[in-house]
C-alpha positions as CSV (number, residue, x, y, z in Angstrom):
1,X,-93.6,79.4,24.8
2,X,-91.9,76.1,23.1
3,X,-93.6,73.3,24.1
4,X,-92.6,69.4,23.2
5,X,-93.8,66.3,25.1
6,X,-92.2,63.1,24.3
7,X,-93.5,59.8,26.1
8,X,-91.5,57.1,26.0
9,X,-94.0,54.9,25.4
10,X,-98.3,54.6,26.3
11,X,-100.7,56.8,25.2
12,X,-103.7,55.9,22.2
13,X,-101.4,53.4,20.3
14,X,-99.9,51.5,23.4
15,X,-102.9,51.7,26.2
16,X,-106.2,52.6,24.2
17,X,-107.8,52.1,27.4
18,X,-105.7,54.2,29.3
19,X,-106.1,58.3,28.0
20,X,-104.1,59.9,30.9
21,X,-101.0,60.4,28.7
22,X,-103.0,61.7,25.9
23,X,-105.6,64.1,28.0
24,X,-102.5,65.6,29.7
25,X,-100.9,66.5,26.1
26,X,-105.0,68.1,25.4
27,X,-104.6,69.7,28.4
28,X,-101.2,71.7,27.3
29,X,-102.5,74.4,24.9
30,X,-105.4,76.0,27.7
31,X,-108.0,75.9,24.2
32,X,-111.4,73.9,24.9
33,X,-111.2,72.3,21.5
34,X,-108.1,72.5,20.4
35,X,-106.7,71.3,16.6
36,X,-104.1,68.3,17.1
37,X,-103.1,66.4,13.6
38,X,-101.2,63.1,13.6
39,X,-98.3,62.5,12.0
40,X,-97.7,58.6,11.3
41,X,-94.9,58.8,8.8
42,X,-92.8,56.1,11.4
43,X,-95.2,53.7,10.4
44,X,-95.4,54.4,7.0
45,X,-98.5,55.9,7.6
46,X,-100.1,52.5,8.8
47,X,-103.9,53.1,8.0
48,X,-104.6,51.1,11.0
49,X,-102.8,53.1,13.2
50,X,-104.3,55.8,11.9
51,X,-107.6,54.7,12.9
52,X,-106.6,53.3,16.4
53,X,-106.1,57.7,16.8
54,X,-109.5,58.4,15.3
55,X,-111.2,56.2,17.7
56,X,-109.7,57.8,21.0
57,X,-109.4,61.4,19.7
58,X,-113.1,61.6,17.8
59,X,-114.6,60.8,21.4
60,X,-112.3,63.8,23.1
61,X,-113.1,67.4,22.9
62,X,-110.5,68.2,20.1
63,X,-110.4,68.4,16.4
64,X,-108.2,65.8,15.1
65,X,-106.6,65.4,11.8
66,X,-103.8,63.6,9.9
67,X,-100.7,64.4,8.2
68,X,-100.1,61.1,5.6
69,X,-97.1,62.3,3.1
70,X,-98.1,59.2,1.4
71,X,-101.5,61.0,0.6
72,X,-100.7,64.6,1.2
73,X,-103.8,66.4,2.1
74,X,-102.6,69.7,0.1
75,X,-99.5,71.0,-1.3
76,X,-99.1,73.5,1.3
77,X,-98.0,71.6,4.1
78,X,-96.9,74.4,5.8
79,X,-100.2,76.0,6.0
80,X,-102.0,72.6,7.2
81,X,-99.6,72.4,10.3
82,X,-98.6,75.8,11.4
83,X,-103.0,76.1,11.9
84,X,-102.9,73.7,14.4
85,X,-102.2,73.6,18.2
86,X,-101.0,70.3,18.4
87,X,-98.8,68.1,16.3
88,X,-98.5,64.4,17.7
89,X,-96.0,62.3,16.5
90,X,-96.5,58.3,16.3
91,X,-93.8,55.7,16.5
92,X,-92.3,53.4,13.8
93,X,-88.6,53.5,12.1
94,X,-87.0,56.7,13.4
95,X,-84.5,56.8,10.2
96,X,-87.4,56.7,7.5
97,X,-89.1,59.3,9.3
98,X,-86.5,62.0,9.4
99,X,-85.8,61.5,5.4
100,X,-89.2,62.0,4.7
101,X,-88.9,64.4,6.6
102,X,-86.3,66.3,5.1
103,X,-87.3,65.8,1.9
104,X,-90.7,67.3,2.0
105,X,-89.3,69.6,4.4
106,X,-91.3,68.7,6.9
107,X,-88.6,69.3,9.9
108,X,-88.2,72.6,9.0
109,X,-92.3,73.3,9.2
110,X,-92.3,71.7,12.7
111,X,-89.6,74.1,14.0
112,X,-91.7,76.8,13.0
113,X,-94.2,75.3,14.7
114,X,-92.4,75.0,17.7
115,X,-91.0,78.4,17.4
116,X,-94.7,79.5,17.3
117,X,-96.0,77.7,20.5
118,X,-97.5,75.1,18.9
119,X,-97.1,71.9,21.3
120,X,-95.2,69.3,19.8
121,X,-95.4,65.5,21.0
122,X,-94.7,61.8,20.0
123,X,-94.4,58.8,21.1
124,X,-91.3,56.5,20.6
125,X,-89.7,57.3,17.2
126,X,-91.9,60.6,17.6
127,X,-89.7,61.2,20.8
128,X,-86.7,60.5,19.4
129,X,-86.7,62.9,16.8
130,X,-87.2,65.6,18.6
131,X,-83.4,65.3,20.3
132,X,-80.1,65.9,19.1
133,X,-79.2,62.3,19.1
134,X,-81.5,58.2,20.0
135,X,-81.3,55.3,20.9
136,X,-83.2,53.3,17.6
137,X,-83.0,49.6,16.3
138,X,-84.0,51.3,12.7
139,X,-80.9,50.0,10.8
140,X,-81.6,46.5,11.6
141,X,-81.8,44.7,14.9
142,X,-79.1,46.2,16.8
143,X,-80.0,49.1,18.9
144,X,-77.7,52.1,17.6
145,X,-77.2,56.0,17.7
146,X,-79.2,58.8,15.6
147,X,-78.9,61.6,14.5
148,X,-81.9,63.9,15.2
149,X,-83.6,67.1,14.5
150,X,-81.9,68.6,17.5
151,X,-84.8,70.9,18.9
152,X,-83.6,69.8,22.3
153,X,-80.2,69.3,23.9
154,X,-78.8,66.0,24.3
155,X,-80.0,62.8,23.7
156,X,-82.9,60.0,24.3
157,X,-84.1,56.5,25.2
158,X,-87.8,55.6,24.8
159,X,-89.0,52.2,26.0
160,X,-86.8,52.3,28.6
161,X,-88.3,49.2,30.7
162,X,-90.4,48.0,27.6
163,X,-87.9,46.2,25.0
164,X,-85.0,43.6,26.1
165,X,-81.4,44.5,26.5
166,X,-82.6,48.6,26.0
167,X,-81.0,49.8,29.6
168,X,-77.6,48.0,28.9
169,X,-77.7,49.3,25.4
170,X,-78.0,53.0,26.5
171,X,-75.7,52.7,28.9
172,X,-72.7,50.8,27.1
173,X,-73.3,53.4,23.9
174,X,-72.6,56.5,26.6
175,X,-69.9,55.0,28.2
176,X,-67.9,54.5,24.9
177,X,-69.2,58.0,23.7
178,X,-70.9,57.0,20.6
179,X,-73.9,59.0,22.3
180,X,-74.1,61.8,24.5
181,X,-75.5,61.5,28.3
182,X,-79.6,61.8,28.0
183,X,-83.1,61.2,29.4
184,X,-84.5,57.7,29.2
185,X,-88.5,57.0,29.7
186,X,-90.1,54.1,30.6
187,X,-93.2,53.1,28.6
188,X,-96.4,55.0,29.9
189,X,-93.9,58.1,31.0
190,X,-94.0,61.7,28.9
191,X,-91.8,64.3,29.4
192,X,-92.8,67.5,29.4
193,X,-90.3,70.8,28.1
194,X,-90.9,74.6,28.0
195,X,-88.1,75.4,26.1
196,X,-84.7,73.3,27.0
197,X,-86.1,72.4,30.5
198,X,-88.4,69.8,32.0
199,X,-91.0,71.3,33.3
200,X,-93.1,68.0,34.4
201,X,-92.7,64.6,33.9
202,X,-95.9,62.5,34.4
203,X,-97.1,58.7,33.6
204,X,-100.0,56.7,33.0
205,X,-98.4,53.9,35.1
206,X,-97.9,54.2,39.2
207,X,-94.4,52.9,38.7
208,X,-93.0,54.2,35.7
209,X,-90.3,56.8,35.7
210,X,-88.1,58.6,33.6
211,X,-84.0,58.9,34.4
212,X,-81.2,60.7,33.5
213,X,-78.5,58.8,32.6
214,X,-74.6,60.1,32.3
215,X,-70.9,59.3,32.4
216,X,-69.4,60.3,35.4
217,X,-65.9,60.7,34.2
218,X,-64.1,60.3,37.8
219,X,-65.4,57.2,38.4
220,X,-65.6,56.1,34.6
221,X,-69.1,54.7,35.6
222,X,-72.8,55.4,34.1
223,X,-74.6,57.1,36.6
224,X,-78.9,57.1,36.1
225,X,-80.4,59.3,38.1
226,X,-84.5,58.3,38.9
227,X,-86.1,61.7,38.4
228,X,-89.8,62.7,40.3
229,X,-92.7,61.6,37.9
230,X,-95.9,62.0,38.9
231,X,-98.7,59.8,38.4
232,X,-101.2,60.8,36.7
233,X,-103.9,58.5,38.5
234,X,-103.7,60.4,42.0
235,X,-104.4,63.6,40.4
């Protein structure tokens, strides 16, 4: 079973003292203790963001690591991940990411990941990348389209109630067609997908939600469609 979670925004880095987001993406792989690594190559492997996820995940019931391609832990890289259950994905610059990526082959490891039920998650620019295309300000300060790694269909907007002007951005870049119709999340919402389908979406915020957001071509209008997301808190 192909798993990927991508919130939108929350979890360790955004509400360290809010864990729903992250206990739910523990939760996903059934193990007691499972193996979950960090990959912070967004931030250009920020050493403090590195230790803002050894504070929260030391203290859960999980064996945590770190993936820094600025100080590779071994040569094979493929061996480090494809031990693991979980591979979580931090934010940062979405374009710097997928060329380091590619060029320690990196995005080819994490699809055999995926391919091998290892659940895959990330948060902002570690939710983009997972999609075929993104919304991301990476170039500069205008918010633009992306390229991604394409695991799943269509494309995504993190941050969707968290950054100025995001909403009107998504939705003039669909209506011209420089992006394809997607899912947008607000901060403190992850999306959860078994293979191309959402299986759950929950949050870490009572009113947080996630939408899908499309061109209807009849009217030539953006439609966004709220979608159920449960709250984490009542459960």
């Amino acid at each position: 079973m192909r798993q990927i979670i991508a919130l939108g925004g929350g979890g360790f880095s955004m509400e360290p003292d809010n864990p729903l987001l992250d206990w739910y993406i523990l939760k996903q792989t059934k193990k007691t203790t499972p193996k979950i690594c960090f990959i912070p190559t967004a931030s250009g492997d920020s050493d403090h963001y590195i230790s803002r996820y050894y504070n929260f995940f030391n203290k859960q019931n999980c064996k945590p690591s770190h993936l820094s391609l600025f100080k590779p832990p071994t040569r094979d890289l493929e061996g480090f991940i494809l031990e693991k259950d979980i591979i979580y994905v931090g934010g940062g610059n979405t374009r710097n990411l997928l060329v380091l990526w590619k060029e320690w082959g990196l995005d080819d490891i994490l699809r055999k990941a995926w391919n091998q039920g290892i659940v895959l998650a990330g948060i902002s620019a570690g939710s983009i990348c997972w999609f075929e295309e993104g919304v991301t300000d990476s170039f500069g300060e205008e918010l633009e389209p992306m390229k991604c790694l394409g695991f799943l269909k269509g494309s995504h907007c993190p941050h969707y109630d968290g950054e100025l002007d995001i909403r009107h951005s998504y939705h003039k870049l669909i209506y011209s067609g420089a992006i394809q119709a997607g899912i947008a999340a607000d901060d403190g919402v992850a999306i959860h997908y078994i293979e191309q389908n959402i299986s759950n979406i929950v949050s870490s915020r009572p009113k947080a939600k996630a939408y899908k957001v499309y061109l209807d071509n009849k009217v030539m209008k953006v439609i966004e469609e709220e979608l159920q997301t449960n709250f984490l808190g009542s459960c």
